[in-house]
C-alpha positions in Angstrom: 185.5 46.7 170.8 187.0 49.1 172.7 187.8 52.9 173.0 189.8 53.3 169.8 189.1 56.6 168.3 189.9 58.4 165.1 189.1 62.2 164.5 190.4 65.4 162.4 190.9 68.8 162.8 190.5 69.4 159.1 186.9 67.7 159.1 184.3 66.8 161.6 183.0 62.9 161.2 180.1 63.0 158.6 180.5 66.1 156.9 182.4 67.8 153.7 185.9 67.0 153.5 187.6 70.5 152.3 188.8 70.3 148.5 192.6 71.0 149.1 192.5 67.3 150.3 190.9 65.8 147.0 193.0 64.0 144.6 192.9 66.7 142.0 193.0 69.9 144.3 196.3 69.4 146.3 195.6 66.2 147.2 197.2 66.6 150.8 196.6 64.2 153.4 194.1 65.1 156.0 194.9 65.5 159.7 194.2 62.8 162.1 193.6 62.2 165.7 194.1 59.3 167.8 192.7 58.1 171.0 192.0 55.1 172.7 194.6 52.8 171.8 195.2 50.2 174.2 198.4 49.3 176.0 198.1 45.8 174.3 198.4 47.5 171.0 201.8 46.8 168.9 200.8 48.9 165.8 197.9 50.8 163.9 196.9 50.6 160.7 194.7 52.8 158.5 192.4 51.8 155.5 190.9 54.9 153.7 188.5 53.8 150.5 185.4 54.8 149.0 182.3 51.9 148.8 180.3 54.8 146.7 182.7 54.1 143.9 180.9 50.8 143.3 178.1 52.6 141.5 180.6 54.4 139.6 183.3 51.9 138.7 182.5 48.5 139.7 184.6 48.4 142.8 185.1 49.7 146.3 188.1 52.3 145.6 191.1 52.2 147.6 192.5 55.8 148.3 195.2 55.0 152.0 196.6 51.7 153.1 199.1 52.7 155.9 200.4 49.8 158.7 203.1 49.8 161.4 202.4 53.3 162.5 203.1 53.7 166.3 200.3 52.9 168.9 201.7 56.3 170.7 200.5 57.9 168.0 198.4 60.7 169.0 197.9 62.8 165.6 199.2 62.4 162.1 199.7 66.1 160.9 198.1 67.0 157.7 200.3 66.1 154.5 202.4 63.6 156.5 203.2 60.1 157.0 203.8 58.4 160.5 207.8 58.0 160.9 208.5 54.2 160.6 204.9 53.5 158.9 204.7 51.6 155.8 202.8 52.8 152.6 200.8 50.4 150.4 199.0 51.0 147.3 196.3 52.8 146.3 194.0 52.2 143.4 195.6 55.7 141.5 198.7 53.1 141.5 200.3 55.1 143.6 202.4 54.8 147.6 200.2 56.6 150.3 197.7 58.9 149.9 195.4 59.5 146.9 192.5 62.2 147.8 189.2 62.0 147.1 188.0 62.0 143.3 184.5 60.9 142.8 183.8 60.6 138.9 180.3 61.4 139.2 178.5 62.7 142.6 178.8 63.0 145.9 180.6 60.1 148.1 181.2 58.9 151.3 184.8 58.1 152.7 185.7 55.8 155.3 188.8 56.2 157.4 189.2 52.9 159.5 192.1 52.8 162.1 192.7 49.2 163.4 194.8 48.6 166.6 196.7 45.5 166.3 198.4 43.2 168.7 201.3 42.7 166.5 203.4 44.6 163.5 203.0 43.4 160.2 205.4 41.5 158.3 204.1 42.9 154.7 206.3 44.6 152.5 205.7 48.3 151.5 203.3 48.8 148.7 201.0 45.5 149.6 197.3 46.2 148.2 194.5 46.9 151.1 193.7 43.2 150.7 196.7 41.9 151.3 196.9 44.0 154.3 193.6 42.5 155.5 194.4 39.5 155.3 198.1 40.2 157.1 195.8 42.0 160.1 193.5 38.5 160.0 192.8 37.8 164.0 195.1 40.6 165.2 192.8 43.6 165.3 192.4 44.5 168.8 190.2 47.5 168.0 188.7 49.7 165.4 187.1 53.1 164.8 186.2 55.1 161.6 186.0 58.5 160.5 184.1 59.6 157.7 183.5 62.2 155.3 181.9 63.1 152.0 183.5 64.8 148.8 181.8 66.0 146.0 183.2 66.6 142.3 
């Protein structure tokens, strides 16, 4: 892969994400850096779930599915959605962003930006699968951030 990179000013990559940003807190977006995209890029997309949740409730939970947002993207602000980007569903049942809201301890959250050499055809609210399977040999690079959230 290449140089894709995804950090935040609100977190640093392995440590606490700050409560205003859980589900049940405020549940406001986290800000987001980008860098690294390459000029073949046509869009990014962004996958933010929780593979601790297993443990708790039998499945990898999906908190962020986000596609079409700009490859000149350098930063999505905190609490905001790209212009032109296209919200799927999370597993609250809900468009966009769902915070983190671990039932019983301490988890981990993975943020993965893809760079993709096309823009999806999906239609807004499509479930993280359905976007991984729409993204199926077009990733041109990927990065993750992560962070951990306690209850």
């Amino acid at each position: 892969m290449g140089n894709l990179k995804l950090e935040s000013n609100s977190f640093s990559n392995g440590q606490k994400i700050p409560k205003k940003f859980g589900y049940k807190h405020g549940n406001v977006s986290p800000h987001l850096k980008i860098s690294g995209v390459s000029s073949d890029a046509k869009s990014l997309a962004l996958i933010m779930d929780d593979p601790d949740a297993m443990g708790a409730v039998g499945k990898i939970w999906v908190h962020w599915v986000l596609w079409n947002i700009d490859p000149s993207t350098k930063e999505i602000p905190e609490s905001t959605t790209p212009s032109n980007s296209v919200d799927g569903k999370n597993d609250f049942g809900e468009y966009g962003y769902g915070g983190p809201a671990p039932p019983d301890k301490e988890h981990t959250y993975i943020f993965t930006l893809y760079s993709l050499n096309k823009k999806l055809s999906i239609p807004k609210g499509a479930t993280k699968s359905e976007l991984e399977s729409s993204m199926k040999n077009c990733i041109l690079d990927e990065a993750v951030l992560k962070g951990t959230f306690s209850p």
